[in-house]
C-alpha positions in Angstrom: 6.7 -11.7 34.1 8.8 -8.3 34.3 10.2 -6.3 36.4 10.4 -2.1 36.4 13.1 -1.2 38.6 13.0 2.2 39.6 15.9 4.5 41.1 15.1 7.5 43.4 18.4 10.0 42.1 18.4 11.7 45.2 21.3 12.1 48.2 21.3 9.5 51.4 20.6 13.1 53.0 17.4 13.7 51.3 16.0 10.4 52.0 15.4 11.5 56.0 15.9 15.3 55.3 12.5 16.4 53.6 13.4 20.0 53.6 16.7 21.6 52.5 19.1 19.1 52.7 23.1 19.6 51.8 24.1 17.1 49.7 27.4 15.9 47.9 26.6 15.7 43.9 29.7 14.4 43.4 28.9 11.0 45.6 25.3 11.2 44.0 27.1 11.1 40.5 29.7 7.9 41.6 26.7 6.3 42.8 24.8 6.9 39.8 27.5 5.6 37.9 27.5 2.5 39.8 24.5 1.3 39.1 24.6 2.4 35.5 27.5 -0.1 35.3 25.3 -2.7 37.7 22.4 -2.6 35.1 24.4 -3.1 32.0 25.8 -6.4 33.2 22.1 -7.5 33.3 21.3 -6.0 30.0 18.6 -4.5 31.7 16.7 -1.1 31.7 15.3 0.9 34.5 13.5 4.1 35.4 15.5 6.4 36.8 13.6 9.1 38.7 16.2 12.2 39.4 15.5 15.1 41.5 15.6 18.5 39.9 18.1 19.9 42.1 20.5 17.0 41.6 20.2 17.3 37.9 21.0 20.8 37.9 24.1 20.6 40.3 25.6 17.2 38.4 23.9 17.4 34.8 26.3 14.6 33.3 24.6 12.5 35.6 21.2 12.7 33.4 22.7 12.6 30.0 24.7 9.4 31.2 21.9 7.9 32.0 20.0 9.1 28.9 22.9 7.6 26.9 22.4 4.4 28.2 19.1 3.8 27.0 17.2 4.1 30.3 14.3 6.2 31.1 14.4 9.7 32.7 11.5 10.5 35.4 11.2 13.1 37.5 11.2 13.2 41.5 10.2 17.0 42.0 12.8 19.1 42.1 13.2 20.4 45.9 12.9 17.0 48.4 9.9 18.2 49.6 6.6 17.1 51.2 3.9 17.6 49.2 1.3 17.8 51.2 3.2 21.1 52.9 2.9 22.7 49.7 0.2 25.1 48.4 -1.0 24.5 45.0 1.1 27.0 43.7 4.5 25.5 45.1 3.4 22.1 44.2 3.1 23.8 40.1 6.2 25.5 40.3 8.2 21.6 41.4 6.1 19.8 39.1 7.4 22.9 36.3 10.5 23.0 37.3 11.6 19.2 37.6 10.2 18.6 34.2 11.6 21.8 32.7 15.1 20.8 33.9 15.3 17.6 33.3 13.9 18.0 29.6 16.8 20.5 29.2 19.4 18.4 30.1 18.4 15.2 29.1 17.0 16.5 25.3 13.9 14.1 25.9 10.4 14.5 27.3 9.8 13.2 30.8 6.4 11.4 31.3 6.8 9.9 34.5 6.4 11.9 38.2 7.5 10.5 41.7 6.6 12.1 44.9 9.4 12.3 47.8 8.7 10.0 50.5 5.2 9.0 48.8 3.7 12.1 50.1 1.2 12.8 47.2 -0.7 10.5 48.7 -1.0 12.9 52.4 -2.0 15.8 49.8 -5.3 17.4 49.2 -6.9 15.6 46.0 -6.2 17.9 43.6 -2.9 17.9 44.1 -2.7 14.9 41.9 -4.9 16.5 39.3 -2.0 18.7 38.6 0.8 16.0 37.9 -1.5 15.4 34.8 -1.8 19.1 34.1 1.7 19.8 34.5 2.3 17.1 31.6 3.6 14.4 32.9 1.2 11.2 32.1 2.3 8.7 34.4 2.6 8.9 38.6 4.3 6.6 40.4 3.8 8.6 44.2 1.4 6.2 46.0 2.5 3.7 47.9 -0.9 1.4 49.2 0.4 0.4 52.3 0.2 0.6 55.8 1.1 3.5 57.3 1.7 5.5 53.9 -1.6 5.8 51.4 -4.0 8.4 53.0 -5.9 9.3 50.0 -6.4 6.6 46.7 -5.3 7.6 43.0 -8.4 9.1 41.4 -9.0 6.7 38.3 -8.2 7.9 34.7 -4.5 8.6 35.2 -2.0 5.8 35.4 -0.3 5.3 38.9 2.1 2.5 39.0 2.6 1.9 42.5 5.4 -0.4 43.8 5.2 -3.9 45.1 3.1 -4.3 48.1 1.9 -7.7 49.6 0.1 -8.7 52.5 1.7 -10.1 56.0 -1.3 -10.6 58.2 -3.5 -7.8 59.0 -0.2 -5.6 57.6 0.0 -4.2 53.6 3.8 -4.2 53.8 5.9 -2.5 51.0 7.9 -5.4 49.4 9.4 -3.6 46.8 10.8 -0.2 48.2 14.2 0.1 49.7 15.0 -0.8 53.3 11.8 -2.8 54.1 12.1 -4.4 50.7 15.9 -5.3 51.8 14.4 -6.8 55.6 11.5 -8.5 54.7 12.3 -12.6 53.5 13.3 -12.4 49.7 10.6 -15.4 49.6 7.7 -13.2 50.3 8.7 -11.0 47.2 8.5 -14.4 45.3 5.1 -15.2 46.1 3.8 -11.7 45.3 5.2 -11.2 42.1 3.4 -14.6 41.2 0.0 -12.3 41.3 -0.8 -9.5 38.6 1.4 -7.0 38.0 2.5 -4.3 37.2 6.1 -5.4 39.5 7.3 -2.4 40.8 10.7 -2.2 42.6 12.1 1.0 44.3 15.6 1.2 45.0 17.9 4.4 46.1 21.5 5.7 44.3 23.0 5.0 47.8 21.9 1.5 47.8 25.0 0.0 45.7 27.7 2.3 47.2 30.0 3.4 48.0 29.0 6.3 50.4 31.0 8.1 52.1 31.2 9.2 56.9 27.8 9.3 58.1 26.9 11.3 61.4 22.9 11.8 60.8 21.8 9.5 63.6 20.9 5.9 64.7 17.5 6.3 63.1 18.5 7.7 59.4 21.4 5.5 59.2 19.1 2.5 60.3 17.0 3.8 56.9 19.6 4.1 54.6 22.0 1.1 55.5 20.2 -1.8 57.3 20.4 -5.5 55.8 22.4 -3.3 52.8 25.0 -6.2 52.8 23.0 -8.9 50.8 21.3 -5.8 48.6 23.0 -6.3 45.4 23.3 -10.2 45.4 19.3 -10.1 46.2 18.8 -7.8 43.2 21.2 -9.3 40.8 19.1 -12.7 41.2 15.8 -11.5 40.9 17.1 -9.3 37.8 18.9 -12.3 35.9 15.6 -14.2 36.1 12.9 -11.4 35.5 14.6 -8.5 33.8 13.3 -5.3 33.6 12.3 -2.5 31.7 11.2 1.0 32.4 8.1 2.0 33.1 7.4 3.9 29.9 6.7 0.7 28.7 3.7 0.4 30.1 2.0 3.4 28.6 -0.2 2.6 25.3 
């Protein structure tokens, strides 16, 4: 069994500021850089999935992690819902991400990753167009509770992250802060099932980052049980691996 870990290249800012949010590239960059470092010393590869508007303000920050052999997705390229978007706007991101990141990186971009999951809050053709914009693989639903309104339509792959059950709860196992909370042995015994083994981690989440004054709530988001993160992923890394999701295409 394999792992895909995948990186949301995005500021701590736009993970609880869906619309217009400042951020620092250079901190993005260092971070970046971080765990570029973090996954050689596995000899692992990941997926990294870099907003548009990141990649444009740091470009090195692509082609470094094009030169280290690990795959370049995109994550839209403003942080913003997609269910607040007309079909037009949701075109343009899904253009403009791609179009960027191909630029920069000198490769073609297959994968697509909603902010915040919200494809799945969208209107149901709004998926229909990741396909159409050319990407050919989503990973922008997340099945659990509180998140999925509306299914993937079959046909087109979606490679959604890990999500197990805890009672009458579908909890999100694999994504960020409630994959850093919930007991690393419940992981475990879901990625003993089928797979595809999706994790979901954020540039922040190895550090360093610097003065935060966004809020109990937001910080609780970004930085909660963040102490153990990296001794948590290192194990599960040195004894599954991982490789990008690319992989999985035929």
């Amino acid at each position: 069994m394999t792992l895909h870990l995948t990186l949301d290249i995005e500021s701590r800012h736009h993970l609880c500021r869906m619309e217009g949010a400042a951020f620092d590239a250079a901190e993005v960059e260092r971070q970046t850089e971080g765990w570029l470092r973090f996954l050689d010393d596995h000899r692992v590869r990941a997926t990294f999935f870099v907003l548009g508007e990141v990649a444009q303000t740091a470009p090195r920050l692509v082609r470094s992690v094009a030169a280290a052999g690990h795959e370049i997705a995109s994550h839209g390229h403003l942080h913003r819902p997609v269910h607040r978007l007309t079909p037009e706007e949701f075109r343009r991101d899904l253009r403009r991400s791609k179009e960027t990141l191909e630029a920069i990186g000198g490769a073609g971009v297959k994968g697509y990753r909603s902010p915040a999951w919200t494809l799945g809050m969208a209107p149901g053709g709004h998926y229909a167009m990741v396909e159409e914009a050319g990407y050919r693989y989503s990973s922008s639903l997340l099945p659990a509770t509180g998140f999925l309104r509306r299914p993937a339509p079959g046909g087109f792959p979606e490679f959604s992250p890990c999500v197990g059950r805890v009672g009458p709860l579908a909890v999100p196992l694999g994504t960020s802060w409630v994959g850093r909370m919930v007991p690393a042995r419940l992981l475990e015994r879901h990625l003993e099932g089928p797979g595809p083994h999706v994790l979901v981690a954020h540039a922040h989440e190895l550090g360093p980052v610097g003065p935060d004054a966004m809020g109990w709530g937001a910080s609780f988001i970004r930085y909660a049980a963040l102490g153990g993160f990296r001794d948590r992923l290192s194990d599960l890394l040195r004894r599954h691996g991982s490789v990008p999701l690319e992989s999985l295409l035929s």
